[in-house]
N, C-alpha and C positions, 0 to 999 in steps of 0.2 A: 392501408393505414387506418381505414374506418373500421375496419372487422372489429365488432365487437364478442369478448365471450358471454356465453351467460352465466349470471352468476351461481347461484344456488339451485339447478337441473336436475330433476333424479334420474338416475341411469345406475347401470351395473359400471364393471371393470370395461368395458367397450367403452359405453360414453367419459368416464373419466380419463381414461388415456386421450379419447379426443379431445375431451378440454383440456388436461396437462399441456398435450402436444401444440394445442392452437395455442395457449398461453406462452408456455414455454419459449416456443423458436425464435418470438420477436424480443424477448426479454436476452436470450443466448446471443440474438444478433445485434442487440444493445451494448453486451458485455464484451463483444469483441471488438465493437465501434469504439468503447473506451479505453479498451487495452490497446488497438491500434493505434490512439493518441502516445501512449510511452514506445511502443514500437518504435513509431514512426522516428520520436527524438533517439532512439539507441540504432537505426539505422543510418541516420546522418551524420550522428556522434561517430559511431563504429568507423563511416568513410572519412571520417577529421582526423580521427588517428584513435590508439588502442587508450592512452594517456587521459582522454576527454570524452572515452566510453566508460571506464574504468571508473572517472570521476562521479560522470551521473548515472552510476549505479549506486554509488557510495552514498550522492545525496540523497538519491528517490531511496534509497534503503530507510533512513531516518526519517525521509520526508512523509514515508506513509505509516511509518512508526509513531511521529507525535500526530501523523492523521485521523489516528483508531480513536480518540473521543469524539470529534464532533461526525465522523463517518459511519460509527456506529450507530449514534441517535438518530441521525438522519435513516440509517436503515429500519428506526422501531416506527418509522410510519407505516410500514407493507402491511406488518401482523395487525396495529392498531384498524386503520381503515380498511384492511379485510374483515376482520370481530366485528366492527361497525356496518361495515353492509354487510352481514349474512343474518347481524338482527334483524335489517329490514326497518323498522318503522322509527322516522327522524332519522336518516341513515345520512341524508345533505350536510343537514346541520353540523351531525358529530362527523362525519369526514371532514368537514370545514375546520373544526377545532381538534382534530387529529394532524392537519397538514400544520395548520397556525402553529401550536406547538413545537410540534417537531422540528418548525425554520427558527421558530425561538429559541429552543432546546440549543440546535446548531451556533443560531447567533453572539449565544452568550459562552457558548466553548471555544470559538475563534480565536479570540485574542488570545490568551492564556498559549494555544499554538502556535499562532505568528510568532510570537517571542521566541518561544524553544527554535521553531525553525530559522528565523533572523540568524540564531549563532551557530549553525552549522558546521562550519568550518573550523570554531574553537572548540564544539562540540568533537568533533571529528581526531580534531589534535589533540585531543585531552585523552579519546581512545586510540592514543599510539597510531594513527594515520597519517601516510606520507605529507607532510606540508604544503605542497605544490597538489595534489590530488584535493588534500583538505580544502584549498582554496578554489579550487574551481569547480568541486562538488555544493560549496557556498554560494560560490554566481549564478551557480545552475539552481541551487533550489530557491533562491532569492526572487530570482526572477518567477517562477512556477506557485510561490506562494499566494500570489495574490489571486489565482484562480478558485482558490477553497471556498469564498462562497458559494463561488454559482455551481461548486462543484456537488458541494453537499444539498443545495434546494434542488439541483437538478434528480440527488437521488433522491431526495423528500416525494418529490412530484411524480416519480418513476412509482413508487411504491402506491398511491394515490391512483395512478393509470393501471395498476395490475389488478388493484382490490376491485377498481371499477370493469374489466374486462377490456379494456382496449390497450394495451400493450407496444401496440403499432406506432401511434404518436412520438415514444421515447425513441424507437427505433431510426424513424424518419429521420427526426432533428440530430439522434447521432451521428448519424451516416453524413449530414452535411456538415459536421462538423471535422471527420476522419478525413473528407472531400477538402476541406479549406486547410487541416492540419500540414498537409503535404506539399505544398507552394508556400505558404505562413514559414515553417521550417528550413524549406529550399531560401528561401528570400532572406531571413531572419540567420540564419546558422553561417549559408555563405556569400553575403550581401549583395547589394544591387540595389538602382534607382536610389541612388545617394544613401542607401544607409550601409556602414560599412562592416564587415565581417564578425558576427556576435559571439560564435562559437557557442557554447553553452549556454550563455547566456540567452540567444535567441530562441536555442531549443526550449526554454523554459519558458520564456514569453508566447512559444505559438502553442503549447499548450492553454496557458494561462487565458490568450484570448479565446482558444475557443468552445472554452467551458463555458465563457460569458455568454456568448454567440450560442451554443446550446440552450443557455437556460431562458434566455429573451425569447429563443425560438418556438422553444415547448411553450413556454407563458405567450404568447403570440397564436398557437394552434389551440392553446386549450381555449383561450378569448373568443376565439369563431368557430368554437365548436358549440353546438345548440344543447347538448346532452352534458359537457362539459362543465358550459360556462353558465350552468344554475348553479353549481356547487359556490361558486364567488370566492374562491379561494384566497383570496389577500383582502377580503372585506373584514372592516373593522380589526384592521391587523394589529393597532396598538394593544387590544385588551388582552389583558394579562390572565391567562386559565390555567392559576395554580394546581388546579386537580389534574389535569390534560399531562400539566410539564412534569407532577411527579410519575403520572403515566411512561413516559417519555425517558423519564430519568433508568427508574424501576428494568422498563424492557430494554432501553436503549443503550445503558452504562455497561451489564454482563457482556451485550454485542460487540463494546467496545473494548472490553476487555479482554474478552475472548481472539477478538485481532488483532491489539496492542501484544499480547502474546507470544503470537502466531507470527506478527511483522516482525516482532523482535526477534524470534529466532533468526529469521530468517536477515533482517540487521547485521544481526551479534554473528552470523555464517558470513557475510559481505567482509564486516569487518575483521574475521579471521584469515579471511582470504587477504585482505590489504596489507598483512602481517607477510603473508608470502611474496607479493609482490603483484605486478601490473599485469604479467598476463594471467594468474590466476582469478585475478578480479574480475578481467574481461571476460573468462572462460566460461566464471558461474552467468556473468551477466549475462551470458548469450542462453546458456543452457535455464536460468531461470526465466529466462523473456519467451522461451518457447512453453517450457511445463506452466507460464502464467499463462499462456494463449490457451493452450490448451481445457483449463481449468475455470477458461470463464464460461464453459458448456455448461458445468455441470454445478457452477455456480447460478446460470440464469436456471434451469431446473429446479438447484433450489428454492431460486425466489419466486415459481411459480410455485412448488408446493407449499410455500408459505400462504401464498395467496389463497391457495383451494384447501389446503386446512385451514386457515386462518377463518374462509368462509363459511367452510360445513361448521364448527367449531360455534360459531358464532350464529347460524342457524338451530342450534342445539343438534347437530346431526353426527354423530360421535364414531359411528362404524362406517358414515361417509368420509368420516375425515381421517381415519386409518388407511379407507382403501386410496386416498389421495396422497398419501405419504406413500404408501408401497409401491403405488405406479409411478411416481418422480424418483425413488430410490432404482427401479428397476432401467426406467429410461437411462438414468446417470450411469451407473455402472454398465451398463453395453455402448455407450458413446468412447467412457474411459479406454473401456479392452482393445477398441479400435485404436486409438491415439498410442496406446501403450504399444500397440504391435509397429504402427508408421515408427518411433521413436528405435525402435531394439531392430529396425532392420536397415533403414536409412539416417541414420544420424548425421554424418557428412555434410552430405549435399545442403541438409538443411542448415548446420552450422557458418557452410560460405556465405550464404543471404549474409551474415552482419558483418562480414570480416570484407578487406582488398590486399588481396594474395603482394599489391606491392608494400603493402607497411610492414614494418619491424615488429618480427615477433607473431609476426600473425599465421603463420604455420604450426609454432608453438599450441597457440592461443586456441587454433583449428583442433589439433591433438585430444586437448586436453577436454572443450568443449562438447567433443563426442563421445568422450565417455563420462562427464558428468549427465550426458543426456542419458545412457543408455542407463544408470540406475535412477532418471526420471520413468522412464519408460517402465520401471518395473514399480514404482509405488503409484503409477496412475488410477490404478483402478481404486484403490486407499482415497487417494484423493478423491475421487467424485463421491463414495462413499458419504466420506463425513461431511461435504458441504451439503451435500439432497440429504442428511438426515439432519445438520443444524439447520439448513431453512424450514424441515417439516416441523421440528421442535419451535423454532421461532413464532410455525403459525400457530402453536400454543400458546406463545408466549411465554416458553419453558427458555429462558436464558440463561440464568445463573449457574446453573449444575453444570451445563456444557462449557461454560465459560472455565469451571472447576477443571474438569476433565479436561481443556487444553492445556492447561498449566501442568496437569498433570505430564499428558504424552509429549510437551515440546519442550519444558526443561526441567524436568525431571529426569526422563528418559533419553528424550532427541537430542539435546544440545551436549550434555556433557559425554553422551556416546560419542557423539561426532566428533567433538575435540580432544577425546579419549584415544579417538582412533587416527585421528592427524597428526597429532606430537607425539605423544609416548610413543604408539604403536608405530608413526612412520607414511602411515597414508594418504597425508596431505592435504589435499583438496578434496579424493574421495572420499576420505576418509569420512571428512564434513556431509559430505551428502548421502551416505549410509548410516550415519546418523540421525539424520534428518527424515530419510526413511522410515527408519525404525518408529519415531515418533508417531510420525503419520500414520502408520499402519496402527498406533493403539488409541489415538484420538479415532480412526475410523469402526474400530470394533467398540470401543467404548459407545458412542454418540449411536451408534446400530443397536446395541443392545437398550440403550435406555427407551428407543422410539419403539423398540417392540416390545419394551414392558408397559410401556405406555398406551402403546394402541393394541395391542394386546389385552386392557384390562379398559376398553371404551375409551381412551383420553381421560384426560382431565380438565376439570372448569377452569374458567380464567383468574376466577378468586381464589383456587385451591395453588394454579402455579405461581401468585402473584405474590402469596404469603409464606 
């Protein structure tokens, strides 16, 4: 948990893969500590029945759909406090007023989301959503709403721990948190010690607690940590750093946009499937709970090269920060081909983890679920692609254009193929995720090609991507 990296080291292609790698794994095992927290609720939902797994995939579809504004900003802390410490001199300082912001940035997005999420369920009915599902996809994200602060400072301060080298600490505090998520859930979903059976509703609350429990946790290790706690990260937290916040806005809105996006497609796919009915709802949820698992590898990759471009970048070090991008594109894509190969040979086995062979439908549900996996299985390697090449852009500070290019490849392309090929054509549910594919395959050639014109021609300054 103490390993520090270092920051701005000169080395060839050797020492850069080791720091990638030593950055990387604890950021990769952060990313599965928080995807384990949704896990964990669609494995308990799943044994309550297909009806209240179906639901809170419906919620958590929108719920991380109006999440893309304050989750994005919260992510422009990495690239910021990386640029900042690879200049090196006053590097405390402006980390201090890189985090401040960026909780500010968060703070002031918040409400404006709690509302949208508040109506869920009228949301939900309004897009032609079973009623009965509409409503307890509401109770489920009603309840999970309230964890959005600690959820966004936790990634503010994740992104702070990567620019700095120590990684580890996010890691730790996850991990007890995935630890408390699993009895929180057991206790909360099917009651005990006088509180009586929540069902959804509990699933959303032991997440909700233990984002909080997270972010107290890391602010508690960063406090006793000696190397940490000069930064004084919540010192003089009222003053307002209009320069900071449009910093924040600038790199942090295209982020959110570019997910806003990306969550919608994948949304607007949930909510195609609730057109069909409940076991297709439950099929996608199971088959996208696995390609999300999957996909937080090669998302903590990216947010390590964010951090080691972000650094060389900010060192003035331009051909270190190419070859820091090539080696987290390179790690990402041979993690994916593995995942992709587990997915196209066992699907099965791994679909029964969320389903019990005694509830209704859930043979069905198993069917269908393994082959929506098996065309996850073949756009894997797409997917790691584009996220290790939007974090190495990010340590640019390059947001907007990839932001472009997702709107381009997911509904332009993705979305209305998919639905092209569901209704007219006939193919239903696949039909949706061969669409979906397709998209993904051109936001990943896209976002590849711009980083290699980019680092290709030395990067660019941070005034050149900002304007």
């Amino acid at each position: 948990m103490h390993a520090r990296v270092e920051t701005v080291e000169p080395g060839g292609w050797g020492a850069e893969i080791r720091a990638t790698l030593t950055l990387a794994w604890p950021l990769v095992l952060t990313n599965l500590s928080q995807m384990a927290l949704s896990i964990t609720d669609a494995l308990f939902l799943g044994w309550v029945g297909t009806n209240e797994l179906a639901a809170s995939t419906l919620g958590a579809n929108l719920f991380w759909a109006a999440m893309a504004p304050v989750f994005g900003l919260a992510l422009a802390a990495a690239p910021m406090c990386a640029q900042t410490r690879g200049r090196g001199r006053g590097f405390v300082r402006g980390m201090r007023r890189d985090v401040r912001a960026t909780l500010w940035a968060c703070a002031l997005a918040t409400p404006p989301v709690w509302l949208l999420i508040w109506h869920t369920d009228a949301v939900l009915v309004w897009m032609r959503q079973d009623p009965a599902l509409a409503a307890l996809a509401g109770d489920y994200v009603r309840a999970m709403m309230w964890g959005v602060p600690a959820f966004c400072a936790f990634i503010a301060l994740r992104g702070f721990l990567s620019a700095e080298g120590r990684p580890g600490a996010a890691l730790a505090i996850a991990a007890v948190g995935v630890a408390l998520n699993v009895p929180l859930n057991y206790w909360l979903v099917f009651g005990g010690l006088g509180v009586p059976p929540l069902g959804v509703v509990g699933a959303g609350l032991a997440s909700a607690l233990c984002n909080y429990v997270m972010l107290l946790g890391l602010l508690a290790l960063i406090a006793r940590d000696r190397r940490l706690r000069r930064f004084r990260l919540l010192g003089r937290f009222w003053r307002f750093d209009a320069a900071r916040l449009r910093e924040v806005a600038v790199i942090g809105l295209p982020i959110a946009g570019a997910m806003a996006l990306e969550i919608a497609v994948s949304s607007t796919a949930a909510l195609a499937m609730g057109w069909m009915g409940a076991v297709p709802v439950a099929a996608h949820a199971i088959a996208l709970q696995v390609a999300s698992l999957t996909f937080m590898v090669p998302w903590g990759v990216g947010s390590a090269a964010t951090s080691r471009v972000g650094l060389m970048t900010g060192a003035g070090r331009p051909r270190a920060a190419a070859r820091a991008g090539h080696v987290a594109l390179a790690l990402g894509a041979g993690v994916m081909a593995v995942s992709a190969l587990v997915m196209l040979t066992v699907p099965g086995p791994i679909v029964w983890l969320f389903l019990d062979a005694r509830n209704e439908g859930a043979a069905e549900t198993a069917a269908l679920a393994a082959t929506l996996l098996g065309v996850a299985g073949l756009f894997q390697l797409a997917d790691g692609v584009q996220s290790v090449a939007a974090g190495a852009l990010r340590g640019l500070k390059d947001t907007a254009v990839p932001m472009v290019m997702a709107g381009i490849g997911y509904w332009i392309v993705g979305l209305p193929l998919g639905l092209a090929l569901a209704f007219p054509a006939g193919l239903g549910p696949l039909g949706i995720w061969i669409g979906l594919a397709a998209g993904l395959f051109l936001v990943a050639a896209l976002l590849l090609h711009r980083w290699m014109k980019l680092s290709a021609t030395g990067g660019l300054t941070t005034r050149r991507l900002l304007v």
